[in-house]
Each structure stands twice: as structure tokens, then as C-alpha cells.
KEBA-920512 format. One line per 4 residues: for each residue y, z, x of N, C-alpha, C. Coordinates in Angstrom, 3 decimals. Each point is the difference from the previous one (the first is absolute). Layout:
Y,Z,X,Y,Z,X,Y,Z,X; ...
This chain:
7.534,-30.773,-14.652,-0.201,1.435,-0.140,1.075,0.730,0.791; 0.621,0.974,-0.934,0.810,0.848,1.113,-0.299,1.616,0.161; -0.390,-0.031,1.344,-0.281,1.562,0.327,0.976,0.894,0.303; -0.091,1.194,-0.299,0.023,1.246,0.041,-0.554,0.402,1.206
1.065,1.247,0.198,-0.219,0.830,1.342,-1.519,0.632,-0.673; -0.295,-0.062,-1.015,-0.984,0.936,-0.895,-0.856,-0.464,-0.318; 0.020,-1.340,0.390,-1.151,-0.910,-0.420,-0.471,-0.473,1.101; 0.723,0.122,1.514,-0.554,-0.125,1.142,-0.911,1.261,0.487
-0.201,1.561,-0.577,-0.866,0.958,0.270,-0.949,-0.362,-0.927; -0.418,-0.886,-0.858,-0.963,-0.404,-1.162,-0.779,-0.796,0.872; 0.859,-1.293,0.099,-0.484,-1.127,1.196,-0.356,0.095,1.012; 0.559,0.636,1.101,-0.517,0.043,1.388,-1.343,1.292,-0.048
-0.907,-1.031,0.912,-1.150,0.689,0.408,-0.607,1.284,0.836; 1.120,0.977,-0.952,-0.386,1.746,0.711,-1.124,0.369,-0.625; -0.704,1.297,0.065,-1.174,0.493,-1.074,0.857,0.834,-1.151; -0.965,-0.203,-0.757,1.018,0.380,-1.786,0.302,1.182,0.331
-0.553,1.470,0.453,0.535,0.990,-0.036,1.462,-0.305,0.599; 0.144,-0.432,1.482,1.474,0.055,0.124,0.865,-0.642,-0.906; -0.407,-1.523,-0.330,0.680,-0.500,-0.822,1.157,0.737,-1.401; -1.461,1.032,-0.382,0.344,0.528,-1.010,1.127,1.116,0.189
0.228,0.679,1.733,0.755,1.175,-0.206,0.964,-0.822,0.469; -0.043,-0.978,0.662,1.760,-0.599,0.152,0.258,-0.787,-1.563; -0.908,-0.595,-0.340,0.942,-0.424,-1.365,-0.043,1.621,-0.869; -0.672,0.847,0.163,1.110,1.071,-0.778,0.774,1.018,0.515
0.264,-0.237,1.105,0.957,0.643,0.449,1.448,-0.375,0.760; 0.141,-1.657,-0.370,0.652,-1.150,0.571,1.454,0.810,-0.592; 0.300,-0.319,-1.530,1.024,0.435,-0.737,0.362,1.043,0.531; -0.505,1.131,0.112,0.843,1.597,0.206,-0.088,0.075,1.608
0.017,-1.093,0.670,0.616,0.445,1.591,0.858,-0.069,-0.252; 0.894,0.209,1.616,1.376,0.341,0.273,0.285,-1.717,0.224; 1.247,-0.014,-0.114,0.545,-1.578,0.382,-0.670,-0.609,1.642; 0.364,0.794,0.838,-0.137,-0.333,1.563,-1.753,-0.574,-0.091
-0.942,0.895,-0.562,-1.191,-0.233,-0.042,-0.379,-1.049,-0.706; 0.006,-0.266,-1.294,0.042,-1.122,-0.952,0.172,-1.707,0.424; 1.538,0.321,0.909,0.440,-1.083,1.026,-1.058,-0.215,1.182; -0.467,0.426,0.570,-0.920,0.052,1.256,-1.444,-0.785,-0.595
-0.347,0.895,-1.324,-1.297,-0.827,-0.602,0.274,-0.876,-0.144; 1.030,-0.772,-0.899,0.197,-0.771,-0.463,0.237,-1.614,1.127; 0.919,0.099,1.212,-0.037,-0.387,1.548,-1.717,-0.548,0.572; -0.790,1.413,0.159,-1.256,-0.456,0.172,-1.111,-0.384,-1.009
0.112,-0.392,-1.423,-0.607,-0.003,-0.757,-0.157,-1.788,-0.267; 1.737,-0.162,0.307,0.615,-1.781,0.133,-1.030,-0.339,1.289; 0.869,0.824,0.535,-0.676,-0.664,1.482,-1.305,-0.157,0.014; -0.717,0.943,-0.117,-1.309,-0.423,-0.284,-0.680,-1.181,-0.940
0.495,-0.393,-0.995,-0.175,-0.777,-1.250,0.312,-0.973,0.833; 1.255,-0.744,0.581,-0.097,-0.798,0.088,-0.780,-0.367,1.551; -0.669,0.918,1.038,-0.613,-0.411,0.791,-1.355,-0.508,-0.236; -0.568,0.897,-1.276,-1.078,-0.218,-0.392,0.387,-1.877,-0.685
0.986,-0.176,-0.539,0.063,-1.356,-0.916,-0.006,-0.596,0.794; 0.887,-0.066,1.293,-0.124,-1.414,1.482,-0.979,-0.196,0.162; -1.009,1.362,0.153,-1.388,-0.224,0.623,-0.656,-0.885,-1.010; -0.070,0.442,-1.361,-0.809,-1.304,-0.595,0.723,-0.996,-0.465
1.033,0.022,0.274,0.632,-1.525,-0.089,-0.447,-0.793,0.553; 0.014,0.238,1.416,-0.345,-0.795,1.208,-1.251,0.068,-0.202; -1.176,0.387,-0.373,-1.020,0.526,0.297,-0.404,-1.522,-0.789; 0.617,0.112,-1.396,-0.128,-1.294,-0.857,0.452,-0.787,0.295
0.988,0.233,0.877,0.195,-1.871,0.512,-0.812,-0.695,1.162; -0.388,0.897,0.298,-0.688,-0.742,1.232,-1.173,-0.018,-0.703; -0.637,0.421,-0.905,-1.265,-0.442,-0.680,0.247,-1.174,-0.853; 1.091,-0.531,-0.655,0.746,-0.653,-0.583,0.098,-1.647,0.567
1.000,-0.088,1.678,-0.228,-0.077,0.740,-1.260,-1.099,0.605; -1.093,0.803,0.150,-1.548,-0.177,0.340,-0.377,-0.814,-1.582; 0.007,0.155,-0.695,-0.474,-0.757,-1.190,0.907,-1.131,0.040; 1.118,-0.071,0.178,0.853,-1.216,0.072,-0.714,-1.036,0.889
-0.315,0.387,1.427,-0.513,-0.799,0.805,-1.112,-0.265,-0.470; -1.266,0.378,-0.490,-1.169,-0.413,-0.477,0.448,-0.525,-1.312; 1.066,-0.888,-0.561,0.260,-0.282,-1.517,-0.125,0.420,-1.121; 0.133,1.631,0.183,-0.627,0.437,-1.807,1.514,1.075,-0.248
0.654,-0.416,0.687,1.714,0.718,-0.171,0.744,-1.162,0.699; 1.097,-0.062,-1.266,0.946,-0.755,-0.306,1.292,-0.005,0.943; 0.513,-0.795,1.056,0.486,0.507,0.406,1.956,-0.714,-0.526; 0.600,0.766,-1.073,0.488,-0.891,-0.845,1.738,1.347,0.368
1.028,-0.247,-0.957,1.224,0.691,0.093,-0.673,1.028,-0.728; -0.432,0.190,-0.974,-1.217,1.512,-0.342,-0.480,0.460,0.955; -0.434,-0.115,1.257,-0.845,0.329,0.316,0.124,1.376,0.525; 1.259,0.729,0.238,0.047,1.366,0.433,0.035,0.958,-1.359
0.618,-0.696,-0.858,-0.327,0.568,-1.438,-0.769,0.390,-0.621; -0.912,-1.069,0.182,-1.445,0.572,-0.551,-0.855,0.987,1.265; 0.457,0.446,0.681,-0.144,0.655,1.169,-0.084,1.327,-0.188; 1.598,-0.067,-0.566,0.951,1.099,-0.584,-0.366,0.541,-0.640
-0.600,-0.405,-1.601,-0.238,0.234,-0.371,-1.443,0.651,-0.513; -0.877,-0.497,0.992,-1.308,0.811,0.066,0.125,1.025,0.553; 1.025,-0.017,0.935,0.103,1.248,0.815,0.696,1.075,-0.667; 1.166,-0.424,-0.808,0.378,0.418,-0.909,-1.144,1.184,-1.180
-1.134,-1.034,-0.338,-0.821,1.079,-1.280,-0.914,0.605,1.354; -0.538,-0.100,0.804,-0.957,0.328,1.180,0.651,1.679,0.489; 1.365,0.159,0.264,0.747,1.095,-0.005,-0.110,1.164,-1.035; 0.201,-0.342,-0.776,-0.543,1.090,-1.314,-1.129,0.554,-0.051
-0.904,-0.877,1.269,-1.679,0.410,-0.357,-0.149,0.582,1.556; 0.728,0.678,0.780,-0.280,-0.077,1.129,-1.669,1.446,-0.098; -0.374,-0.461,1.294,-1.633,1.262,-0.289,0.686,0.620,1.243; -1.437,0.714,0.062,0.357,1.343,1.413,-0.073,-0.988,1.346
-1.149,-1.224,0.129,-0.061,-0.471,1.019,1.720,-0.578,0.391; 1.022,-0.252,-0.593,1.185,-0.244,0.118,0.354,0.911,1.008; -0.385,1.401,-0.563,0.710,1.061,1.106,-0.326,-0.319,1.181; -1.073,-0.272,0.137,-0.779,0.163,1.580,0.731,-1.135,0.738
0.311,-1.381,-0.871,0.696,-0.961,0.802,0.988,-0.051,0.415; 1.145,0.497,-1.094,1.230,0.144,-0.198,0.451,1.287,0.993; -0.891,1.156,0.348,0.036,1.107,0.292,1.447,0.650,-0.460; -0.315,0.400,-1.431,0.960,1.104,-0.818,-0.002,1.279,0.002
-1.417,0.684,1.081,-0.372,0.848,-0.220,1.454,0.830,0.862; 0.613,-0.392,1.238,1.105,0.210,0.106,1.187,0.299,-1.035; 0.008,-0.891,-0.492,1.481,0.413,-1.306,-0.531,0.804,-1.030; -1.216,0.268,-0.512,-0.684,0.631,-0.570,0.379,1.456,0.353
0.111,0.488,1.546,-0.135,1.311,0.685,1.414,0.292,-0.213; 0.794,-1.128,0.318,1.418,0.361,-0.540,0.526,0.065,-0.987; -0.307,-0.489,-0.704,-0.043,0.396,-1.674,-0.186,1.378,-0.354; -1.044,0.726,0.895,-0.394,1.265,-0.404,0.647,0.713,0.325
0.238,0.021,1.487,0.825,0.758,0.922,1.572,0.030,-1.161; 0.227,-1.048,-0.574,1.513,0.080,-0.360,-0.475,0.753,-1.685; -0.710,-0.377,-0.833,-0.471,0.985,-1.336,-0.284,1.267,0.347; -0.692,0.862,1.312,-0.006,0.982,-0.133,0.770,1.200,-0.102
-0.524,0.965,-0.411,1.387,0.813,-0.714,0.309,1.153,0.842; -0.833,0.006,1.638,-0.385,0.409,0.497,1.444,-0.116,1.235; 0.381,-1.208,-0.212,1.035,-0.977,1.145,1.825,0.123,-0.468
């Protein structure tokens, strides 16, 4: 799958109203602003992805040692790859772990039309 700066305000776990005024108001910022979302939007995406990367490997990991995971040259792959479709589905409890509610505020602070 390849994402989009536009498909990371779809994906990451804000509440839909904001979602909805940065994905429609993403296009008609100014360059400087656009760049800044776009900076913390990565950044965020991929802090949230380490977190359940790791999150799955060490559950991964733990099943290896009790024998019901393979511990084979796949084995970060298939890792990867759960974590991989698991990302697309992130919920709100994500926020609370991940704590996005930070980049979230900056997100706003930088969309408002106010700034």
C-alpha cells in the first residue's frame, strides 16, 4: 500500500470533525503550512507504526517461546505485515497510548486561519 499525505488524515486516529476540516482544507493552504502538516502528520504515522510494530513483536515474540509462533527467516514479516493491515484500523484507544493528542493540537494550531 502506498500512502498519501491524504490518506494519513483518513488513517490516523483524530475525531472525524477535525479530520474532515484538515482533509478539506489541506489543498488551499499556503506552502509553509502544508509542509509543517505534512512533517507532523509522517511523524506521527510513523510513531504510531513503531509503537505497534513492537507492540507485535513482543507479543509475537511471547508466542514464539510458548511454541505457537514460528520462529523462522519470516518471522519479522509476518510481523510486518499484521502490523502492516492493524495500522489502517487504528481506534481512539491508540490515541491515548500513542498520545497524538499533542500533534493533533498542532495540526490545529497550524490549519487555523486565525495564525
Amino acid at each position: 500500500m502506498s500512502l498519501q499525505t491524504k490518506d494519513l488524515i483518513k488513517i490516523l486516529p483524530f475525531d472525524e470533525a477535525f479530520k474532515k476540516e484538515l482533509g478539506d482544507s489541506f489543498d488551499s493552504l499556503d506552502t509553509d503550512k502544508r509542509n509543517s502538516i505534512e512533517k507532523l502528520l509522517w511523524g506521527t504515522y510513523f510513531a504510531l507504526y513503531d509503537f505497534k510494530l513492537n507492540e507485535n513483536l513482543s507479543i509475537a515474540l511471547a508466542e514464539a517461546k510458548k511454541n505457537r509462533e514460528k520462529l523462522d527467516e519470516n518471522f519479522y514479516w509476518r510481523v510486518k505485515e499484521l502490523t502492516d493491515r492493524e495500522i489502517e484500523h487504528v481506534s481512539a484507544e491508540d490515541i491515548k497510548t500513542a498520545d497524538l493528542e499533542e500533534a493533533r493540537d498542532k495540526l490545529a494550531e497550524i490549519v487555523s486561519p486565525d495564525k
